[in-house]
matplotlib code that plots the C-alpha trace (Angstrom):
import matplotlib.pyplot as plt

x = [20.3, 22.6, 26.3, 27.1, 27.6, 25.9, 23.4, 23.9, 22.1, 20.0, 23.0, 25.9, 23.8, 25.2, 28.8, 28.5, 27.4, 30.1, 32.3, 31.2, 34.7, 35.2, 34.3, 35.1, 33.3, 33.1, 30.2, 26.4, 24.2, 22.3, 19.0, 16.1, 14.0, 10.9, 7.9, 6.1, 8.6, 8.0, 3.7, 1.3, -2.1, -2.8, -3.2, -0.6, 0.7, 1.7, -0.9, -1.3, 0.6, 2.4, 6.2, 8.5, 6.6, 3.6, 2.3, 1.5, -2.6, -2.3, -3.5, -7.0, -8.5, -7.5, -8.0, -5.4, -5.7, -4.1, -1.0, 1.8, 4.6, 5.3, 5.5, 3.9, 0.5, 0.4, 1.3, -1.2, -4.0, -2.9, -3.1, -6.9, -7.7, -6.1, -8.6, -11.2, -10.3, -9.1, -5.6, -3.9, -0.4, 1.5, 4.7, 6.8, 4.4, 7.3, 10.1, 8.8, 5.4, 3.3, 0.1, -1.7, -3.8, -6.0, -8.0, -8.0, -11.4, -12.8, -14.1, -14.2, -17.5, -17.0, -13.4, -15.9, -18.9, -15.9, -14.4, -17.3, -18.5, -15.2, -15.4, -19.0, -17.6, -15.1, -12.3, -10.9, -10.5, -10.3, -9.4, -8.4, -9.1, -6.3, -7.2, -5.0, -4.3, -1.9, 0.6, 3.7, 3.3, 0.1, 2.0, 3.4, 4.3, 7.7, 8.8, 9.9, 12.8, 10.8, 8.6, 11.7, 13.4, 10.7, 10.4, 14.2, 13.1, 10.0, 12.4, 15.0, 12.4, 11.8, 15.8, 15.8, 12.2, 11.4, 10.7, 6.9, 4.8, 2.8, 3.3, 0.7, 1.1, 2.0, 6.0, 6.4, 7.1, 7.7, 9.1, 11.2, 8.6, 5.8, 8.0, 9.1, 5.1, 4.4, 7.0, 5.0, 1.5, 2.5, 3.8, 0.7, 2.2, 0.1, 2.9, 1.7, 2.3, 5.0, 8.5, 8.0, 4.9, 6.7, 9.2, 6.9, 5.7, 7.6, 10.6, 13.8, 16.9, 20.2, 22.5, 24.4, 21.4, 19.8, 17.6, 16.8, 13.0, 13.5, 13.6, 16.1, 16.1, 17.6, 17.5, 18.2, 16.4, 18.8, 15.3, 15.9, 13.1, 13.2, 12.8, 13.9, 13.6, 14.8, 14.5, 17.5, 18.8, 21.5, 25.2, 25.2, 23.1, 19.7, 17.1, 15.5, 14.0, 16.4, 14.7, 12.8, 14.9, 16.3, 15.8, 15.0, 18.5, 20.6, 23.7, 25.9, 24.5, 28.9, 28.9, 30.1, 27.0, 24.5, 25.9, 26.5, 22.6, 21.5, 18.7, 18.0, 16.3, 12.9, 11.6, 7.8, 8.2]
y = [-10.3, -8.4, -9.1, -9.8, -7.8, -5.7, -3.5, -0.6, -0.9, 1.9, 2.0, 2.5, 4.9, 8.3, 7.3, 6.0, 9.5, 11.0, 8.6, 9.6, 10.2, 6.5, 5.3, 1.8, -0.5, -4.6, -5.1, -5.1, -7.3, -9.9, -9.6, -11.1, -8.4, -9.5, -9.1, -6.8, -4.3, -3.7, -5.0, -2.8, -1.7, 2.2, 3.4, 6.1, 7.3, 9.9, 12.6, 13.2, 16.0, 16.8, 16.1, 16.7, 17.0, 14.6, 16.4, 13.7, 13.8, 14.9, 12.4, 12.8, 11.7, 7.9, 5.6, 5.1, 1.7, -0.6, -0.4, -3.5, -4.1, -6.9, -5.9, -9.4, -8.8, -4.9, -6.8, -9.8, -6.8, -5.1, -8.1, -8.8, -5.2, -5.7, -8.5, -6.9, -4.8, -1.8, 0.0, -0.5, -0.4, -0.5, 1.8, 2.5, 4.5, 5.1, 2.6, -1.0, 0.1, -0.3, 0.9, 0.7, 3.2, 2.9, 4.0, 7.9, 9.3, 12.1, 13.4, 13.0, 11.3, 9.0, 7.7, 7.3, 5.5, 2.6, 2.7, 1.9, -0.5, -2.5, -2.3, -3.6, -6.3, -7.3, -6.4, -3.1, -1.9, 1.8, 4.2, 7.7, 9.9, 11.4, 14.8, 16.3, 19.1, 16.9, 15.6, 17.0, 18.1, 20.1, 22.3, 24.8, 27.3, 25.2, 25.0, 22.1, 21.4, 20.8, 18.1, 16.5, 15.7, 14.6, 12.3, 10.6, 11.2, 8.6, 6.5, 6.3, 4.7, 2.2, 0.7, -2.4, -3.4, -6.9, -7.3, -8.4, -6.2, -8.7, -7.0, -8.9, -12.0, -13.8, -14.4, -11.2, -9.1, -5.2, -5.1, -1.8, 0.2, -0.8, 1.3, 4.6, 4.3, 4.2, 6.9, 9.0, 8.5, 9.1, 12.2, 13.4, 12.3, 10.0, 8.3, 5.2, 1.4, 0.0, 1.5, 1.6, 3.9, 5.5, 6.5, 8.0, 10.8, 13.7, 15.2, 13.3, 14.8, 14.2, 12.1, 15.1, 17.0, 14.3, 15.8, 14.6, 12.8, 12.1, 8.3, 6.8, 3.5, 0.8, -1.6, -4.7, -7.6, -7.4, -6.2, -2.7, -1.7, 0.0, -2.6, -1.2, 1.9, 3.4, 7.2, 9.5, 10.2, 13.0, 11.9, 9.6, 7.8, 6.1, 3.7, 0.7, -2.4, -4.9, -8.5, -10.7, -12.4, -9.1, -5.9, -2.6, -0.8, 2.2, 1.9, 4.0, 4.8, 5.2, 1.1, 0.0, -2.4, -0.2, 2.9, -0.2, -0.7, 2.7, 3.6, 8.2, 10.0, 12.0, 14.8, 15.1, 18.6]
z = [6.5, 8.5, 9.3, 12.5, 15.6, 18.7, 18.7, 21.3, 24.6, 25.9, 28.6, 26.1, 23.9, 25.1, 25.4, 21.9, 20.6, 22.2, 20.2, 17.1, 15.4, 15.5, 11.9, 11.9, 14.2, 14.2, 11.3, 12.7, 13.8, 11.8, 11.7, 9.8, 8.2, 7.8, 5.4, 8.0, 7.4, 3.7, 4.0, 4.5, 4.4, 4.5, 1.1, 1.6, -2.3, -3.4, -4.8, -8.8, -9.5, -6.3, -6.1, -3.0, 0.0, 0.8, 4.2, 6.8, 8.5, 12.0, 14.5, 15.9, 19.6, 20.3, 23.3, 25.6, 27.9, 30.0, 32.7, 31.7, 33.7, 31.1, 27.3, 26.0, 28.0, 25.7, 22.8, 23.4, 24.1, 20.7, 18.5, 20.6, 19.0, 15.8, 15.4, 15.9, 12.7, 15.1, 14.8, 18.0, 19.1, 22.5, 23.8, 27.0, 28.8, 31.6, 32.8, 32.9, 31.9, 28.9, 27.7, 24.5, 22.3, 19.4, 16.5, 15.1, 15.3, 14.0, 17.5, 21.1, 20.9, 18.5, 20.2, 23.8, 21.9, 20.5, 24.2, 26.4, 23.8, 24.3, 28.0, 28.2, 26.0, 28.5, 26.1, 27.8, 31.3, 31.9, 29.2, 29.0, 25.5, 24.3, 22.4, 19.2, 21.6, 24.0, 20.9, 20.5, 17.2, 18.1, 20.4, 17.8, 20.1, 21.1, 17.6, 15.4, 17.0, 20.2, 17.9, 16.6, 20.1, 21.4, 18.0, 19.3, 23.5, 22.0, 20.1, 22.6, 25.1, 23.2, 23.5, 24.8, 24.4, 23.2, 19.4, 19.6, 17.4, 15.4, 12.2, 9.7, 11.7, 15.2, 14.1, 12.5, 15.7, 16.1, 12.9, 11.9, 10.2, 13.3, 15.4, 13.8, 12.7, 16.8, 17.6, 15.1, 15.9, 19.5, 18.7, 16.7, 13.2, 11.5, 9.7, 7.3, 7.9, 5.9, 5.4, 1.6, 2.1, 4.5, 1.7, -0.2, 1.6, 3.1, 1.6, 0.5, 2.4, 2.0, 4.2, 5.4, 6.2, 8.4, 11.1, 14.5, 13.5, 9.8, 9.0, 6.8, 4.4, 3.3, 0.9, 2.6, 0.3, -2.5, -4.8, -5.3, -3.0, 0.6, 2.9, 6.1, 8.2, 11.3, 13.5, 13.1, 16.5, 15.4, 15.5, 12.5, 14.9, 14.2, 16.4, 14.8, 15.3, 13.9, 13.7, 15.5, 18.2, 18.6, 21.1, 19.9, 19.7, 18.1, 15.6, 13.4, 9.4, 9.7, 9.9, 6.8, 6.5, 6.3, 4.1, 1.6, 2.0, 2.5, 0.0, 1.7, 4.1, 4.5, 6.7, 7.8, 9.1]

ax = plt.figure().add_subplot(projection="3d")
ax.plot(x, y, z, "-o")
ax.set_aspect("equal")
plt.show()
């Protein structure tokens, strides 16, 4: 678990960047990480015979649905999908509005056939089909550094939220590797589920030569295995989802707690 303290609020978040000299805070937050954060079910490994970097699958056309204003009625629509065996997740679609997306089909079609199915079924409302073409990292001509701020501007909308994404179960909530896998697939990055499987693909990059967009780890469980993962945000800075109980928040990799617990980074560009 962690050791006590604050997690920054999505209204102290700039002002802490700008404060980045500081090095020695009061010790953060304790959390409970949770099994969803190192369970998972995509069978992302690495390939025989390739080392360094593991390329991620670019996301294909998925359904976009619903119009929140509360984050528990996206999340209770999410797990309804789950259930039904389909990959869904919800994010901040604007301020004080969520909306959810699933599955990654192969084309246009297909993606329309599984929506209007749902909505005869009473399950969905409107949708909208959201093609590769409109992700971030489809856009090449803006460059990567265009993909990886709008990897943090994704991340950074997410401060404050509630912790609610149901992981493998009800209690589990919108455990720490559920969220940099959302702010990924968002962004056209078909990252995989749990943070350990995360940590396998990409390229390993050193502390110093973090990157706004690559993750980093930590080995939190005391088992010599990555069990916790957040977004790099630049500044020594990274977003996270800390426990359940707990909001969606940035900290310092400077905190004495987590360089302690700090198992590397990885870039997916």
């Amino acid at each position: 678990m962690y050791e006590k303290g604050d997690c920054v609020s999505r209204r102290n978040w700039h002002i802490l960047i700008l404060s980045k000299g500081q090095r020695l805070f009061s010790l953060a937050c304790i959390f409970f990480l949770l099994a969803g954060c190192a369970a998972g079910t995509a069978p992302y490994r690495h390939r025989p015979g390739v080392k360094g970097k593991v390329p991620l699958a670019r996301m294909r056309y998925t359904v976009q649905v619903g119009a929140f204003s509360k984050a528990e009625n996206a999340s209770r629509l999410t797990e309804t999908l789950r259930g039904q065996g389909i990959d869904a997740t919800y994010f901040v679609a604007e301020k004080g509005l969520y909306k959810v997306r699933f599955g990654n089909y192969p084309s246009r079609a297909e993606a329309l056939r599984k929506a209007e199915f749902l909505k005869a079924g009473g399950v969905i409302d409107d949708f909208f089909i959201v093609s590769p073409s409109e992700y971030a990292a489809a856009k090449k001509q803006y460059g990567e550094s265009y993909l990886r701020d709008e990897i943090v501007r994704t991340a950074e909308s997410f401060i404050g939220v509630p912790y609610l994404w149901g992981g493998n179960d009800a209690d589990t909530g919108f455990d720490c590797s559920g969220l940099t896998m959302t702010v990924y697939q968002l962004n056209g990055l078909d990252l995989p589920r749990s943070s350990r499987e995360q940590a396998e693909v990409g390229s390993p990059v050193t502390q110093n030569q973090l990157s706004k967009g690559d993750l980093v780890f930590f080995r939190i469980q005391g088992k010599g295995k990555v069990s916790h993962v957040g977004i790099y945000a630049g500044d020594n800075r990274f977003i996270h989802a800390p426990g359940k109980g707990k909001k969606i928040c940035a900290d310092s990799l400077s905190r004495e707690y987590f360089q302690k617990h700090y198992a590397g980074g990885r870039s997916y560009m």
